[in-house]
C-alpha positions as CSV (number, residue, x, y, z in Angstrom):
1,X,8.8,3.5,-0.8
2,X,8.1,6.8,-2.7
3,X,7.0,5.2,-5.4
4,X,5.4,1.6,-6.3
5,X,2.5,0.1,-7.4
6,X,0.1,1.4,-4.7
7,X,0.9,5.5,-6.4
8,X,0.4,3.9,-9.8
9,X,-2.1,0.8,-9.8
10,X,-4.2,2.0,-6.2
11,X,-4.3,5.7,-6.4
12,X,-5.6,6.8,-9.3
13,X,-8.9,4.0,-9.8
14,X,-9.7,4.8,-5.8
15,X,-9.3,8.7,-6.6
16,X,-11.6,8.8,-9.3
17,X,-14.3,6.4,-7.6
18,X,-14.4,8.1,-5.0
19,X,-15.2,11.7,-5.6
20,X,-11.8,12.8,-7.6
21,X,-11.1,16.0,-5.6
22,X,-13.0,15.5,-2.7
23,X,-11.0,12.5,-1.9
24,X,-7.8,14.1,-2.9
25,X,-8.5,16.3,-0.1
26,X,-9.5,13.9,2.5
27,X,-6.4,11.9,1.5
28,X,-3.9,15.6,2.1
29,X,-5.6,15.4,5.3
30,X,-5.3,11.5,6.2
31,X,-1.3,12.8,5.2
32,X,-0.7,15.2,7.8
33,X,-2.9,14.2,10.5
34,X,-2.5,10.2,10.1
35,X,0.3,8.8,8.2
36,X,3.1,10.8,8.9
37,X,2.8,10.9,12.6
38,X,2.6,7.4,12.5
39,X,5.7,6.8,10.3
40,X,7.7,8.4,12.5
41,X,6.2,6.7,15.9
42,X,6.8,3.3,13.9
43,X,10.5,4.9,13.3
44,X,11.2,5.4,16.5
45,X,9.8,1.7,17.7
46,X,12.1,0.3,14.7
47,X,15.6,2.5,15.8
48,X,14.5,2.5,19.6
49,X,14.1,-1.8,20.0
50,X,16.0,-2.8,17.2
51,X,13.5,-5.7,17.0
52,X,11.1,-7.4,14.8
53,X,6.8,-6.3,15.6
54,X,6.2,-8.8,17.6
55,X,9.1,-8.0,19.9
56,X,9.6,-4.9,19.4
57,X,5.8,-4.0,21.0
58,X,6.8,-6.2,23.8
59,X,9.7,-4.8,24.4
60,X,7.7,-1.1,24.5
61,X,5.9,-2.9,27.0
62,X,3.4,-0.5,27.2
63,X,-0.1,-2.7,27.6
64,X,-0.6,-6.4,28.3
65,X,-2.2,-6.4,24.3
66,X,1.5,-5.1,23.1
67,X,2.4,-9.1,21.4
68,X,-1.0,-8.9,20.3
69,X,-0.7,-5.8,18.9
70,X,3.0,-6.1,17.0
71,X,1.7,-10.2,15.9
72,X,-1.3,-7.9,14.5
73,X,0.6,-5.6,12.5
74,X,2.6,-8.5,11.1
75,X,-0.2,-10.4,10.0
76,X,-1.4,-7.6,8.4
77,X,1.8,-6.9,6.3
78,X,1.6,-10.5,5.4
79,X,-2.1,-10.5,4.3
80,X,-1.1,-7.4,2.0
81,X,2.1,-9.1,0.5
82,X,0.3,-12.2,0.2
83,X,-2.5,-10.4,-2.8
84,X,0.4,-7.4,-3.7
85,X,2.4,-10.8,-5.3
86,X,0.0,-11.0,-7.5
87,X,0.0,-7.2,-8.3
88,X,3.7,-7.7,-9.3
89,X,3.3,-10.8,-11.5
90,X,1.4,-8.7,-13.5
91,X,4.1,-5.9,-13.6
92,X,6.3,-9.1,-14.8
93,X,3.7,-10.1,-17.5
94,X,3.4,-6.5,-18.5
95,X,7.0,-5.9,-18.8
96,X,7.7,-8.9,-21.0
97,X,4.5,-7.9,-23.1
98,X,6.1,-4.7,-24.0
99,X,9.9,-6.6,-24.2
100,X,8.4,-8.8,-26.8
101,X,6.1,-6.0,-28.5
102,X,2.7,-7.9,-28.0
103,X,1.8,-4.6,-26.2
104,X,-0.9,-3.9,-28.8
105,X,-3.8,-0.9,-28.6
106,X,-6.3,-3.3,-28.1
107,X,-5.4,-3.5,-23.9
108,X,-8.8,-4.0,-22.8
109,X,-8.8,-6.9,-24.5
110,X,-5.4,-7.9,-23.4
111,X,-6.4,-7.3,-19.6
112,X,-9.1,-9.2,-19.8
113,X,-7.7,-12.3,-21.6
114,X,-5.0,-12.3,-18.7
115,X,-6.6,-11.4,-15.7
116,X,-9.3,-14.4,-16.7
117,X,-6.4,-16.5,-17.4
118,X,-6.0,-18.5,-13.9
119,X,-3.1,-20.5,-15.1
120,X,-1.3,-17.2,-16.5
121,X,-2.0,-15.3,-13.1
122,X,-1.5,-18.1,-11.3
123,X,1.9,-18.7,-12.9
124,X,3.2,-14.9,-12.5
125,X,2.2,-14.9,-8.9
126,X,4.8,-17.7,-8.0
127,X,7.2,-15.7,-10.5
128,X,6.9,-13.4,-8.3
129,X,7.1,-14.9,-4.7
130,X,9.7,-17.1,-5.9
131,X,12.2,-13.8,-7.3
132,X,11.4,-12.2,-3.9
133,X,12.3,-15.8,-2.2
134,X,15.5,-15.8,-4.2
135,X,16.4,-12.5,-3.4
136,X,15.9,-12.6,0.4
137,X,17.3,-16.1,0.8
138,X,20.4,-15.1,-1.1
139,X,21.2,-11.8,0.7
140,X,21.4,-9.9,-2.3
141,X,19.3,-7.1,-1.5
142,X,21.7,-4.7,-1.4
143,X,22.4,-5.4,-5.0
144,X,18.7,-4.7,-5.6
145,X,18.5,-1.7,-4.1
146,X,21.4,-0.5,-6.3
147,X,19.6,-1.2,-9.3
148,X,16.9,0.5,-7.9
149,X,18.3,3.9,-7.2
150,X,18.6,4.0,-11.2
151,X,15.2,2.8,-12.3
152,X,13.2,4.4,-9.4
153,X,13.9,7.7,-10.5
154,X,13.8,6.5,-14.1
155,X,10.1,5.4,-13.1
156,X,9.4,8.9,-11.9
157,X,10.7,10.7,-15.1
158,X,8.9,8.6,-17.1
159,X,5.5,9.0,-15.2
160,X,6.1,12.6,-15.9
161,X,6.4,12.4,-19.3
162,X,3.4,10.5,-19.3
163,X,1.5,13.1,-17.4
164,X,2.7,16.0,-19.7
165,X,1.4,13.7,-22.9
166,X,-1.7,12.8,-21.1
167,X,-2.3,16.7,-20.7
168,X,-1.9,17.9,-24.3
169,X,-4.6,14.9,-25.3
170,X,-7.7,16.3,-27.2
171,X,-10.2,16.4,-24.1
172,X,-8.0,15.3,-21.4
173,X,-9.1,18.4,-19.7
174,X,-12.1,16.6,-18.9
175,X,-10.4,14.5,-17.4
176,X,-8.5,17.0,-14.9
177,X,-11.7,18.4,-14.2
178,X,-12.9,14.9,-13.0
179,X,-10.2,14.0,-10.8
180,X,-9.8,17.8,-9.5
181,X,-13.3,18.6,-8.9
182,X,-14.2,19.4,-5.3
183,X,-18.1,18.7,-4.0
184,X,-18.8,19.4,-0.7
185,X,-21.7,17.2,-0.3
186,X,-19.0,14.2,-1.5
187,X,-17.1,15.2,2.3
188,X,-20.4,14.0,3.5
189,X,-19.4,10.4,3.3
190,X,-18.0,7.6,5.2
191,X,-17.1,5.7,2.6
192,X,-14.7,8.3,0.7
193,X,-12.3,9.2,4.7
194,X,-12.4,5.1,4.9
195,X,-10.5,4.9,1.3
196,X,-8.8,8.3,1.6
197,X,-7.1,7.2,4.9
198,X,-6.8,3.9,3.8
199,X,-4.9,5.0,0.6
200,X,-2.9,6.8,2.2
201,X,-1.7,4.2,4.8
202,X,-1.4,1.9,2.1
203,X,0.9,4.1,-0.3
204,X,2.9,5.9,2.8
205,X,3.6,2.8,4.5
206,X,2.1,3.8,7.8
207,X,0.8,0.7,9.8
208,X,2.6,-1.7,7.7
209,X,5.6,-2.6,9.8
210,X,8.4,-2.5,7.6
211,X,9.4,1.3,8.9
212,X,9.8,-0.7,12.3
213,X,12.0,-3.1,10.2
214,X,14.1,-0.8,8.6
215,X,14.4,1.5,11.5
216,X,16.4,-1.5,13.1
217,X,19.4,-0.6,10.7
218,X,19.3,3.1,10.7
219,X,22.1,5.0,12.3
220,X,22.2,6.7,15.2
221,X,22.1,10.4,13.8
222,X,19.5,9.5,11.3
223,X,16.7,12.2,11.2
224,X,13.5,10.7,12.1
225,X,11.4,14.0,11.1
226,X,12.9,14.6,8.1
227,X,13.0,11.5,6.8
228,X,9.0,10.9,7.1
229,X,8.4,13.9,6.1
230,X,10.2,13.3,2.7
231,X,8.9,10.0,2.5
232,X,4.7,11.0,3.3
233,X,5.1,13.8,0.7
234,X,6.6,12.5,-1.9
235,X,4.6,9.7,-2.4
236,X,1.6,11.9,-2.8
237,X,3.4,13.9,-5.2
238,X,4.3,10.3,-7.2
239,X,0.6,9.7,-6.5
240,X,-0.8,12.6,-8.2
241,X,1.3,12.5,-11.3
242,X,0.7,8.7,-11.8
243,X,-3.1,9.9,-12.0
244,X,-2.9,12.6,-14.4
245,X,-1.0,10.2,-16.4
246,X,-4.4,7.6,-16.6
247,X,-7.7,9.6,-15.8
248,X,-6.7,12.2,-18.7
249,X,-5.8,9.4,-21.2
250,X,-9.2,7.8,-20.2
251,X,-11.1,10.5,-21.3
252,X,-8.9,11.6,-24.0
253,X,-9.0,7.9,-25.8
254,X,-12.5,7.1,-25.1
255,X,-15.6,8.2,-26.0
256,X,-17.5,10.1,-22.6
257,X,-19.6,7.4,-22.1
258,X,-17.0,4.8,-22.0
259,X,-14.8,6.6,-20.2
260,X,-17.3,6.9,-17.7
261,X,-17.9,3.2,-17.5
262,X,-14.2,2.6,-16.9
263,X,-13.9,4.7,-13.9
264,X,-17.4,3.7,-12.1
265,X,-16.7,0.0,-13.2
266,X,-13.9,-0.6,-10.3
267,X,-11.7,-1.5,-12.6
268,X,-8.9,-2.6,-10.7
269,X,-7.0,-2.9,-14.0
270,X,-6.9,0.6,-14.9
271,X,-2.8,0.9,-14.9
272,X,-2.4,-1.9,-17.2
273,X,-5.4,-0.7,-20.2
274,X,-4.7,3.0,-20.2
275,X,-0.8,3.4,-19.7
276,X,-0.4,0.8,-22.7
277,X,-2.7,3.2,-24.8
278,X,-0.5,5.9,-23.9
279,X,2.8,5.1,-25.1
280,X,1.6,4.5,-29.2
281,X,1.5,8.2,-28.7
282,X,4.9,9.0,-27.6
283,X,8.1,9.3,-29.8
284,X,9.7,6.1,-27.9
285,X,7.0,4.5,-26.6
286,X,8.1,1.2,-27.4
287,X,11.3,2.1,-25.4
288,X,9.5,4.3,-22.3
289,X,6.9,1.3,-22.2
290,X,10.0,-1.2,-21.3
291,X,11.3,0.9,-19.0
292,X,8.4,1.9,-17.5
293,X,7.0,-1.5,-16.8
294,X,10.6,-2.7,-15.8
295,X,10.7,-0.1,-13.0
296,X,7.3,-1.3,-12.2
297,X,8.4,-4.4,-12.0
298,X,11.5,-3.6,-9.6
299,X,9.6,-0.9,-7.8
300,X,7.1,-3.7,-6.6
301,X,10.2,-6.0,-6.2
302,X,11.0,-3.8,-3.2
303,X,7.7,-3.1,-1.6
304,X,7.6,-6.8,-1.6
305,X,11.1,-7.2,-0.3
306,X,10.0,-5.0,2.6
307,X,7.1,-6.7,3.7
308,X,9.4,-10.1,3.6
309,X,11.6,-8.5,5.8
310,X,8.8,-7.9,8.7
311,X,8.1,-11.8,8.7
312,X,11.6,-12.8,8.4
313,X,12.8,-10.6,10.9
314,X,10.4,-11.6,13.6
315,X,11.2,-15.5,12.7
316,X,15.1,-14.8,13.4
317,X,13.7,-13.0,16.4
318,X,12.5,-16.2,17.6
319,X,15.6,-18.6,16.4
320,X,14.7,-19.2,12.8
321,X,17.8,-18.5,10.5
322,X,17.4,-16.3,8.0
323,X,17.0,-18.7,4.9
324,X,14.5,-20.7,6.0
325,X,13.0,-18.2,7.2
326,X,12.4,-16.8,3.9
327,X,11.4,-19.7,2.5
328,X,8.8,-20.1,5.2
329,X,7.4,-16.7,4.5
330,X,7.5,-17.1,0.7
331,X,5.2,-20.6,1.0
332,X,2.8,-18.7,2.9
333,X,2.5,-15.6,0.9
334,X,2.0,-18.3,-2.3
335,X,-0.5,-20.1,-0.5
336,X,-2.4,-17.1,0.8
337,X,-2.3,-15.5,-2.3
338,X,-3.6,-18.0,-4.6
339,X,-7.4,-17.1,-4.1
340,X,-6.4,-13.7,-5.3
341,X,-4.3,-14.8,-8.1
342,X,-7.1,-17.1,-8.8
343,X,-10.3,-14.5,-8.8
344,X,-9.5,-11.0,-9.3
345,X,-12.7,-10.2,-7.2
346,X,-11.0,-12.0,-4.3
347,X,-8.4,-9.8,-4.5
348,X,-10.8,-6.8,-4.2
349,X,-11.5,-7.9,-0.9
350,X,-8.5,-8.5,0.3
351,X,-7.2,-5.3,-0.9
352,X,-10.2,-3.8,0.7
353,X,-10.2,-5.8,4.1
354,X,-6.5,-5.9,4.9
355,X,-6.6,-1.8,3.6
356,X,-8.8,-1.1,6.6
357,X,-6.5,-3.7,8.7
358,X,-3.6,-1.3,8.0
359,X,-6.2,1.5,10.0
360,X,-6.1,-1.2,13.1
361,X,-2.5,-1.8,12.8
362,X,-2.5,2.1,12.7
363,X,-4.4,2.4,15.7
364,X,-2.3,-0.1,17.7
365,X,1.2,1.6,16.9
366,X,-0.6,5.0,18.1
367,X,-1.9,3.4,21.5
368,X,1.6,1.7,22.6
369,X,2.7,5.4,22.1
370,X,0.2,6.8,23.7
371,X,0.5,4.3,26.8
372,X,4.8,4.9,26.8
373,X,4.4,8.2,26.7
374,X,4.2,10.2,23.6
375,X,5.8,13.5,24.7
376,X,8.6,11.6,26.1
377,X,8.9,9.8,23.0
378,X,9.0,13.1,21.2
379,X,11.5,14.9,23.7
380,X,14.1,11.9,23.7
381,X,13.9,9.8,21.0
382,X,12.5,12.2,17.9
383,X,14.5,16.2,18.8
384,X,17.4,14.6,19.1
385,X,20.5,16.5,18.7
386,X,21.2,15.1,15.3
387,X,17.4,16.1,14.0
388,X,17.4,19.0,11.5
389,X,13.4,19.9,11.7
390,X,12.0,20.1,15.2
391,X,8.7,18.4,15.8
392,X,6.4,20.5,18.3
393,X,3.9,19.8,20.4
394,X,1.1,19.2,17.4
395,X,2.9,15.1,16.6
396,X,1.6,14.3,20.5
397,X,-1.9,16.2,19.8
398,X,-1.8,14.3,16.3
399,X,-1.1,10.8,17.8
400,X,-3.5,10.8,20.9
401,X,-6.0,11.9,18.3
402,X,-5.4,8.7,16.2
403,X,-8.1,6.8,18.4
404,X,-10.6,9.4,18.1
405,X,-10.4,9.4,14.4
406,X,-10.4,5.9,14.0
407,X,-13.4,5.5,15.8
408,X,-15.2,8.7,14.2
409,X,-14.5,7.0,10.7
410,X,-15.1,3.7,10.9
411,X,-18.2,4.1,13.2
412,X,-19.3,6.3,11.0
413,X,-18.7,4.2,8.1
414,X,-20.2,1.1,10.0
415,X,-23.4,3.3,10.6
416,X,-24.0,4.0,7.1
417,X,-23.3,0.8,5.5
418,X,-26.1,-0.4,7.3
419,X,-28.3,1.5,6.3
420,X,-27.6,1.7,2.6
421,X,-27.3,-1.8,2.4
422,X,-29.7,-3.4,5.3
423,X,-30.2,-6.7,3.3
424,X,-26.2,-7.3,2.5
425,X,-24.0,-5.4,5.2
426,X,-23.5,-8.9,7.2
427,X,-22.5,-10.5,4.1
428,X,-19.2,-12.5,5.1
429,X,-18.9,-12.9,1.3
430,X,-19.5,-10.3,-0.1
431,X,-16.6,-8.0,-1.4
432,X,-17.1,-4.6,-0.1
433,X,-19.1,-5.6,3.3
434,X,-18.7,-4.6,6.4
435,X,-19.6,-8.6,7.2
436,X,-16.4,-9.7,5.1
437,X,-14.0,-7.4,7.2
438,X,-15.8,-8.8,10.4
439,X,-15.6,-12.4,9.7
440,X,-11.9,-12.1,8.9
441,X,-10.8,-10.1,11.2
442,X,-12.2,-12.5,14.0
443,X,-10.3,-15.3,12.3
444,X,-7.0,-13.8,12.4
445,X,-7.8,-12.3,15.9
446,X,-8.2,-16.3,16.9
447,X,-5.6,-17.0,14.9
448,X,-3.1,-14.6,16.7
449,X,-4.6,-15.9,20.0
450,X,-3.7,-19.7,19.6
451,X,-0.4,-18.8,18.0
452,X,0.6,-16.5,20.6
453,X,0.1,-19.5,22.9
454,X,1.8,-21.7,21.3
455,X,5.6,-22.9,22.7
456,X,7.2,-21.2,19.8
457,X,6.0,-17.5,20.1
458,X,6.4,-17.7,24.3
């Protein structure tokens, strides 16, 4: 999970609108102090239970809200998989663009056409869902991952190359200076710790479930520490580089006050206009732009893969077999991701929403912890005899502050939203409101609450 969509398409367009290097710090912070001690509590749940969220919080056992919490989490993964589908059908469209060398300079225009297209984004999004469908129903994941292990690292060389070209641009300097320019008076809002944490527990994984999942199959002298560690960092190192890659070639290939439009216009399409323009550039562009949007394609391919895995494990948990349910889970991430395939603004929200629902899920996985006992947690289950780096004291400082900061943040946040917008913060439509993430976050809670009392969960 080093690197995906959410280092390439989320990271850089939520850097640069929101402060460039203020928020790169906030996010180095949301890194040490948020997401990796939470990948590794959400490791040890995973190798500790062996079970799916749902189960696996009940087995912890550590509040009466534990099913609540783990059927929480799950949702949440689903919500995200259910609008990232749609993310990947555009890696697939992308990829056969540049296959079939219709990947002309004119990519504004190109984004544009597509993302307006319903049918076309429509059409990719069930591409999508149906290859991860296939994939998961026909136990070939393994085969997958192999493929991966070539054209992951393939993806990183290649975003490289694209940062060093980006760089010697006439005038990309200005756009280093944009995303690494630090004001002190940006710090001062609640909006830019919401995005920074929530960037980085979207792109780390923390909160989403699937380390839970994939803990079930780890070994028994797996390193817990070290393997967070690896995974936290890197993905902020894939994260960075993906971003001089775009917000230079913005600046280089545009006039200054278009390329100011593009970043303050919230252009979730960023990835797909400027990374097109960069490879007419490059000796074997053609070429890197195949590869590159293939590994884009596979590197979404597993993200997704993962996030099937947390609803499909907790359905076997419960008796389903393992083909249906993947079929089960692949209707319902079509269904739920139509509006988002449908209206790119929907998928904003979502994106937005379910990224502050990753902060709750966040919350939840630090408060079992808490409740079971964190330092035991970190004595028996994390130093274990086979861990190479020793985790100290500062993990169970770390994790009991996880409430603290939550509520800090997002009160804070809550505060000022209305304020700044007294007329439109109850909005339940509205896209960036702090009425849409209330309104659907009591629909799921009721949702989770009749489900959990239904015959099937009990």
């Amino acid at each position: 999970m080093a690197a995906g969509t959410g280092n390439i398409w989320r990271f850089p367009r939520v850097a640069v609108q929101n402060g460039g290097g203020s928020f790169i710090i906030a996010w180095l912070v949301a890194l040490f102090v948020w997401s990796i001690p939470l990948l590794i509590a959400e490791m040890v749940i995973g190798k500790k239970t062996r079970l799916g969220t749902i189960k696996a919080f009940t087995q912890m056992g550590a509040s009466k809200y534990s099913k609540f919490f783990g059927s929480w989490i799950t949702w949440v993964c689903i919500a995200i998989m259910s609008y990232y589908s749609v993310v990947m059908g555009w890696t697939i469209k992308y990829f056969i663009l540049s296959l079939t060398n219709n990947l002309t300079t004119n990519t504004s225009f190109i984004w544009s056409t597509f993302i307006n297209s319903p049918n076309q984004t429509i059409s990719f999004h069930f591409l999508a869902v149906l290859l991860c469908v296939f994939v998961v129903y026909k136990g070939i994941t393994n085969g997958i991952e192999k493929v991966t292990k070539f054209l992951i690292p393939t993806l990183f060389i290649i975003l490289i190359v694209c940062a060093v070209r980006a760089l010697l641009l006439p005038n990309s300097i200005k756009g280093i200076n944009y995303l690494f320019t630090f004001k002190l008076q940006e710090l001062l809002n609640p909006k830019l710790w919401l995005e920074a944490f929530t960037q980085s527990a979207w792109s780390t994984g923390a909160g989403w479930g699937f380390i839970i999942t994939y803990a079930i199959y780890t070994k028994k002298n797996s390193d817990i520490a070290v393997n967070c560690f690896i995974t936290g960092i890197s993905n902020n190192l894939v994260s960075i580089i993906a971003a001089l890659g775009i917000i230079p070639t913005i600046f280089a290939l545009s006039s200054q006050q278009a390329a100011m439009e593009a970043i303050n216009s919230s252009n979730t399409g960023l990835a797909f206009i400027y990374y097109p323009k960069l490879f007419p550039t490059m000796v074997g562009g053609k070429w890197l732009a195949i590869l590159f949007f293939l590994a884009m394609v596979m590197a979404s391919l597993t993200s997704i893969i993962a996030m099937f895995e947390v609803a499909v494990k907790n359905l076997m948990d419960y008796g389903v077999s393992r083909k249906k349910a993947a079929v089960i889970t692949g209707i319902v991430a079509f269904l739920l991701g139509l509006p988002s395939a449908y209206n790119i603004e929907i998928l904003n929200n979502q994106d937005f929403v379910w990224g502050v629902g990753l902060l709750v899920s966040g919350l939840f996985v630090s408060l079992t912890i808490i409740k079971y006992g964190a330092e035991k947690i970190r004595n028996n289950e994390i130093n274990t005899e086979y861990s190479q780096l020793y985790i100290g004291s500062w993990w169970t400082k770390f994790i009991k502050l996880i409430p603290i900061i939550f509520i800090f943040i997002f009160g804070w946040w809550i505060w000022q939203s209305i304020i700044w917008y007294p007329g439109n913060w109850w909005n339940p439509f509205a896209v960036y409101s702090l009425g849409s993430i209330i309104f659907q976050f009591i629909i799921v809670y009721l949702l989770i609450l009749l489900i959990n009392k239904l015959k099937f969960i009990n």
